[in-house]
N, C-alpha and C positions, 0 to 999 in steps of 0.2 A: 346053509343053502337057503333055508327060508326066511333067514336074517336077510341077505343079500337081495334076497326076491322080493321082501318085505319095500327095503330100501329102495330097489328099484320100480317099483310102483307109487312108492312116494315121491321120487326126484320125478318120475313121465308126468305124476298129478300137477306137480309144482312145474312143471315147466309148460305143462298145458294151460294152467291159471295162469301165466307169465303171459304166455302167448294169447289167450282170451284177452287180457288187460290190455297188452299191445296192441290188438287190434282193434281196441274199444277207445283206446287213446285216439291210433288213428283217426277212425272212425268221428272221433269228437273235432279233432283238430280240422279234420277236413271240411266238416259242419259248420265249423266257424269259418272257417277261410270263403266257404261258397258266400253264406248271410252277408259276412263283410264285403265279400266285393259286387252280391247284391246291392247293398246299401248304396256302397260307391256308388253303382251305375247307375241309381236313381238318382240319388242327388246332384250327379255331374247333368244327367239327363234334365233337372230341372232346373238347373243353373243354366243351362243351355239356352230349355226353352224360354226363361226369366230373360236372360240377355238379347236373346234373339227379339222378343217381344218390345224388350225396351231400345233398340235400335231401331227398329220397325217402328215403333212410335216418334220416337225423336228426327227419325225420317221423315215422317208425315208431316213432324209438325212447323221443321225447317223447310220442304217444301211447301204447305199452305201460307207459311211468313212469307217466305218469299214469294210466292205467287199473289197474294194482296200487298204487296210492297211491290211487285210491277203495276199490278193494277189500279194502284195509287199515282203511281207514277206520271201510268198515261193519264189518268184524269185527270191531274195536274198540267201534266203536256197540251192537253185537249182546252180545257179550260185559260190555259194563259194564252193557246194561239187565238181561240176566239174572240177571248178580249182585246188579245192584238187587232182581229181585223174591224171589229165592231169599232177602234178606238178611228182605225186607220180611214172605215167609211164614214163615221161620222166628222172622221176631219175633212175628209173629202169634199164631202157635203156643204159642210158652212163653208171650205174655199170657194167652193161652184157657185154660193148663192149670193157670196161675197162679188164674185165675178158677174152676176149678172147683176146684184144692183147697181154696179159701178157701169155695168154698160148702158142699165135703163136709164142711169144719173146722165151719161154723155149723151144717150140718144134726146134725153127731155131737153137736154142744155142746147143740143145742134139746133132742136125742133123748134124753140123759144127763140133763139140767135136770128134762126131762118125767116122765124114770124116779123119779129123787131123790123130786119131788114127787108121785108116785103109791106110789112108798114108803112115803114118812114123812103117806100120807091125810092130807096137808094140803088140802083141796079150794081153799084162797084161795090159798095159796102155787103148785099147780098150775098155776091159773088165772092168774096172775102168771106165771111161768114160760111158762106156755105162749104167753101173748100178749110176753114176751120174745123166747120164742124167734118167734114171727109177725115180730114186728118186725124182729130178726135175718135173718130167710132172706127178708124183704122188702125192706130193706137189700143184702142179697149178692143178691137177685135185680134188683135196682138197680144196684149196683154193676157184675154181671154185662154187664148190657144197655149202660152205658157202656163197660165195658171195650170190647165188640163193634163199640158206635156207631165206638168209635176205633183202632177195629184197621179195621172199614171205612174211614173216613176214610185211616186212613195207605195203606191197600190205594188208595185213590182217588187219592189224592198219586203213588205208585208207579207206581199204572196211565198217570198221566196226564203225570209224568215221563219212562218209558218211550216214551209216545205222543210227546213233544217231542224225544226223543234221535233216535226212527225218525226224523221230520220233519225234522230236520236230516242225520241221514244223506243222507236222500231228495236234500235241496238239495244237500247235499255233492255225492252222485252222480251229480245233474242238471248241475250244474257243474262236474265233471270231463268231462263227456259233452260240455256247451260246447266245454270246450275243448280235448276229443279230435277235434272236429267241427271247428273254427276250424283247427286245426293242419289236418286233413286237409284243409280246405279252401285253406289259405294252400299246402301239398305241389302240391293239384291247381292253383294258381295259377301254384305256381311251373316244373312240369312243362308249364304252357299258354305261360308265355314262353320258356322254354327249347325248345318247339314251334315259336314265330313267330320265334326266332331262326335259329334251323335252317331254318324256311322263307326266312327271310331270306337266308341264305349261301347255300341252293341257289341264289335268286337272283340274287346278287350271281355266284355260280359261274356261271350260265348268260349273266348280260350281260358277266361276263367273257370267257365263250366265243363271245356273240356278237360282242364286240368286235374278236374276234381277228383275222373276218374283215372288219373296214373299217378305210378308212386313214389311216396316220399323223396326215392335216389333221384328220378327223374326231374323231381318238381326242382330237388338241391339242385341239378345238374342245369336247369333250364334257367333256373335264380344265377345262375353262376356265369353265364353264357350271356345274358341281360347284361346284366352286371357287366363284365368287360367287354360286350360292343356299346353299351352308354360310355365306360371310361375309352373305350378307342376313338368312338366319337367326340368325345369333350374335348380329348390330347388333338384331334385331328384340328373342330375347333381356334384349340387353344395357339398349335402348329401356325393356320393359317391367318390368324389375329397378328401372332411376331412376328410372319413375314409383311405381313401388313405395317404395322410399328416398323419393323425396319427399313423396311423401303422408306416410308416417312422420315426417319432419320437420318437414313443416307439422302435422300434429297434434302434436309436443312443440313447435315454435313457440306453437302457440293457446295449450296448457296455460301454458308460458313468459309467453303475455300477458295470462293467466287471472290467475297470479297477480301481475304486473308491476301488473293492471288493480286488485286488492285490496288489491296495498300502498300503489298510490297513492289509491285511494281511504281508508285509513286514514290518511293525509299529510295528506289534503284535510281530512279527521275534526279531525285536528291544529290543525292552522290554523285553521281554524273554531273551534274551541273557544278560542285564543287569540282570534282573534277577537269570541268570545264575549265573553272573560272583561278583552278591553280596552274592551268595550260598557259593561261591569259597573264599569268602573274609569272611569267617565267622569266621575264624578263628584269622583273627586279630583285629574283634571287641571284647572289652572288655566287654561290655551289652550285655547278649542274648535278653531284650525286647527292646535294639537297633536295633538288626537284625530283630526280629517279626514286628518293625514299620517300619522296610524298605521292609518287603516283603508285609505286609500289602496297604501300599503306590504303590507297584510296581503293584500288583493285579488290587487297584482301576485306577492306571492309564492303566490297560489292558480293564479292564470292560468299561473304560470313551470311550477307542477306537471302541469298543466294541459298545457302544451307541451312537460313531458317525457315524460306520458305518449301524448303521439299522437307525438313523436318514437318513442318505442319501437314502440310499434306498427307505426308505419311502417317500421321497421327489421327486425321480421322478420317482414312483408309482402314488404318486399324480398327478405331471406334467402331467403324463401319460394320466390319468383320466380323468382331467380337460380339454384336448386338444380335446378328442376324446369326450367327453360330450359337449364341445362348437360347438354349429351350425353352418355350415355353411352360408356364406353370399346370398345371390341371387342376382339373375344379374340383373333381370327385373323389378323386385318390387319393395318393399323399399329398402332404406338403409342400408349395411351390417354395424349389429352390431359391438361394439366395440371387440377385443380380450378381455380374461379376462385377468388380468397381472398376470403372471407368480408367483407362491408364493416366498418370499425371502428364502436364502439356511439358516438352524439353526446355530444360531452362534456356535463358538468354544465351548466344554466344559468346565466350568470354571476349571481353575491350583490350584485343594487344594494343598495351602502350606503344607508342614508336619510341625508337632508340634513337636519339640525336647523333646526326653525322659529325663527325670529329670535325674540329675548324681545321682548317687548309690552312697548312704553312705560312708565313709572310711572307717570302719571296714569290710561291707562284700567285700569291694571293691577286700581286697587279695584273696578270694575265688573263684570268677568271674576270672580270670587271673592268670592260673597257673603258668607263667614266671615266675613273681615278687614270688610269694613266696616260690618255690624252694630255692630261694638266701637266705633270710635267715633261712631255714631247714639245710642246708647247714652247719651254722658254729657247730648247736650241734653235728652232727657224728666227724667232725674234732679236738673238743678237747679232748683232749686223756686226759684235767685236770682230769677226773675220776681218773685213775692214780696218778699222785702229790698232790690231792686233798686236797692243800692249802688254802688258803683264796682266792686267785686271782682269783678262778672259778666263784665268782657271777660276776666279771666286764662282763663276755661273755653272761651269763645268758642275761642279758640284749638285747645284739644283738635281738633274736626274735623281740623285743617290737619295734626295727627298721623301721617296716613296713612306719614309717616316711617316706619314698620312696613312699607312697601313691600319694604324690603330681601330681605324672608323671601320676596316673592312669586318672584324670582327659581326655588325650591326647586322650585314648583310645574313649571316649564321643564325641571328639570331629570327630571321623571319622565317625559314625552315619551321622552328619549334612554333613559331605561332599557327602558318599551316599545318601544321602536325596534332596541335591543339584542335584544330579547326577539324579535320578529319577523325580525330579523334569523337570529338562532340556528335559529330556526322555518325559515324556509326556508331557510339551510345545512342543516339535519338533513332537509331534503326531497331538497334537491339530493343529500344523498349516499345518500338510500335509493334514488332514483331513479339515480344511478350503479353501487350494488348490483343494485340490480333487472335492470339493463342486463347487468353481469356474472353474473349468475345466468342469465341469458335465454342467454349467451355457453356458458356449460359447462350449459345443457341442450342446445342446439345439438352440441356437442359430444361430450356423449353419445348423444343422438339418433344422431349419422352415426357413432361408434364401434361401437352395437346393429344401426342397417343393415350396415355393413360386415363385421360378425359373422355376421348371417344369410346375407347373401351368401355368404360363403365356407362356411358351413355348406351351405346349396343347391347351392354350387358339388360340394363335398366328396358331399350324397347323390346327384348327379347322375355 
């Protein structure tokens, strides 16, 4: 029993040292955990105020450029209009003085004219002279008035010149004031987050300090809770980026099947026009179930188009589908899954050969083609032997049975196979636009998800 007692006062010592340690562990951990996120909040706090100070600066010093850069401006404005008008009075001026020598030159001329003729008592010569010189000094007093008219006008030109360079200063200076005003505004912007940041770290400093005091399970429990509303946020994020990318995609898909929808529609154009133009050629097939296997042929290769284009379509419907149905990746959690690959584009529609129509008998062959046997109908109306009605008339008789010229009608058969070729060719040259069209749909796709991935990381990068 004292064994036992012994023992159990050694295991309460040892498990009371265990628990002193534990608490002293705590105690340590927590002491660091507080200093550190001390640290933190100064240094963010001084990175703050460092930033804030140097916006604040670079504000100042983009607004005083720019406010001595209007200020330049106008002095410049100021100074080029005055020269204007100094340039415009002083041209004024020498017109004006110009104008009046020229009038003191006519008045001295009349004056001189007038004297001569009061001289030499010629009263008609006088009189002549004197209405000379009238005419003269009414002429330079003409000449005068225009000269004036257009020393105003150019005064008017100047003034109103002048008036346009002010008005551009003005906007100049209204626009630098914009944008002394925008900067100071975007300063006080950036002095207002660099505020809710700072408020921020206070915050974070204060739950860190509340932190300090609750324990260990708690702190785990509250790290844990962080933790997955960061990752719900980032998935949410990441969620609304791929609806983003896909929308993007489905609209270069549409455009992809905009134009997929145009070329096939010019195919259809195609074929139809053959179509047309074997309507047009019916006449010089000798088979009519020649012609019904060419239109037959011509139809299926419409409908084959036909089915390549709602293949495509359906194809990036699908794309569509499968892009905007794949998750996106998360940033903080696991590992983003793989892309699903892309489904491959339906191959070509396969080229039914047409089956050549069996040639048509030679007997009904003349019936099909009315050319050939016109010719020989032909020789019965021309023998008049009814008339002579000799013996010689059965050798003609004969002619009908002629149809021997059947041989040629074969030719006629043989132009079927050429339209048939032709329609042929027609829908190979469908099938491989529509295989084109499929691979062009492929690399807009493709650049589509290479311009979202761009943006993305551009977002990522201003973020």
């Amino acid at each position: 029993a004292k064994a036992a007692k012994e023992a159990a006062a050694k295991e309460a010592k040892a498990s009371k040292v265990a628990a002193e340690q534990a608490k002293a562990k705590e105690a340590a951990s927590a002491k660091a955990a507080k200093e550190k996120a001390a640290v933190k909040a100064t240094e963010e706090k001084a990175k703050a105020k460092a930033a804030e100070e140097k916006a604040k600066e670079a504000a100042a010093k983009k607004a005083s450029a720019e406010q001595a850069k209007a200020e330049q401006a106008k002095a410049e404005e100021a100074k080029a209009s005055k020269a204007a008008k100094e340039k415009v009075a002083a041209k004024a001026a020498e017109e004006k003085a110009a104008a009046k020598t020229a009038a003191d030159a006519a008045a001295k001329e009349a004056a001189a004219k007038n004297a001569a003729a009061i001289q030499a008592k010629n009263e008609e010569v006088a009189a002549t002279s004197a209405k000379a010189a009238e005419e003269k000094a009414v002429a330079a007093a003409a000449k005068k008035v225009a000269t004036e008219k257009a020393a105003a006008e150019q005064a008017e030109k100047a003034k109103a010149s002048i008036q346009a360079s002010q008005e551009a200063a003005a906007k100049k200076a209204e626009a630098a004031k914009a944008s002394a005003e925008a900067a100071k505004k975007q300063a006080a912007e950036a002095a207002e987050v660099r505020r809710l940041q700072a408020l921020e770290t206070e915050k974070t400093k204060q739950a860190a300090l509340q932190t300090e005091q609750k324990s260990a399970a708690e702190q785990k429990a509250e790290a844990r809770a962080a933790k997955e509303a960061a990752f719900e946020a980032e998935l949410k994020r990441g969620k609304e980026a791929a609806a983003a990318k896909a929308a993007e995609q489905k609209l270069a898909a549409e455009e992809a099947d905009v134009a997929a929808e145009a070329r096939a529609v010019a195919a259809k154009a195609a074929v139809k026009k053959s179509v047309e133009q074997s309507k047009l050629s019916k006449s010089k097939f000798a088979s009519q179930e020649a012609l019904d296997s060419m239109a037959a042929k011509a139809q299926n290769a419409e409908e084959l188009m036909a089915k390549a284009a709602a293949a495509q379509s359906k194809l990036a419907e699908q794309q569509a589908a499968a892009k905007v149905a794949a998750p996106a990746a998360p940033k903080v959690a696991a590992p983003a899954p793989k892309p699903a690959p892309a489904p491959k584009p339906p191959p070509p529609p396969p080229v039914v050969k047409p089956v050549p129509a069996p040639a048509p008998a030679p007997a009904p062959a003349p019936v099909p083609p009315p050319p050939p046997a016109p010719a020989p109908v032909a020789p019965p109306p021309a023998p008049v032997v009814e008339a002579p009605a000799p013996a010689p008339p059965p050798p003609p008789a004969p002619a009908p049975v002629a149809p021997p010229p059947a041989p040629p009608a074969p030719a006629p058969v043989a132009a079927p196979k050429k339209a048939d070729k032709g329609a042929d060719k027609a829908a190979e040259k469908a099938a491989e636009k529509a295989a084109k069209a499929a691979a062009f749909e492929e690399k807009a796709a493709a650049a589509a998800k290479g311009a979202a991935a761009e943006k993305a990381a551009a977002e990522k990068a201003a973020t």
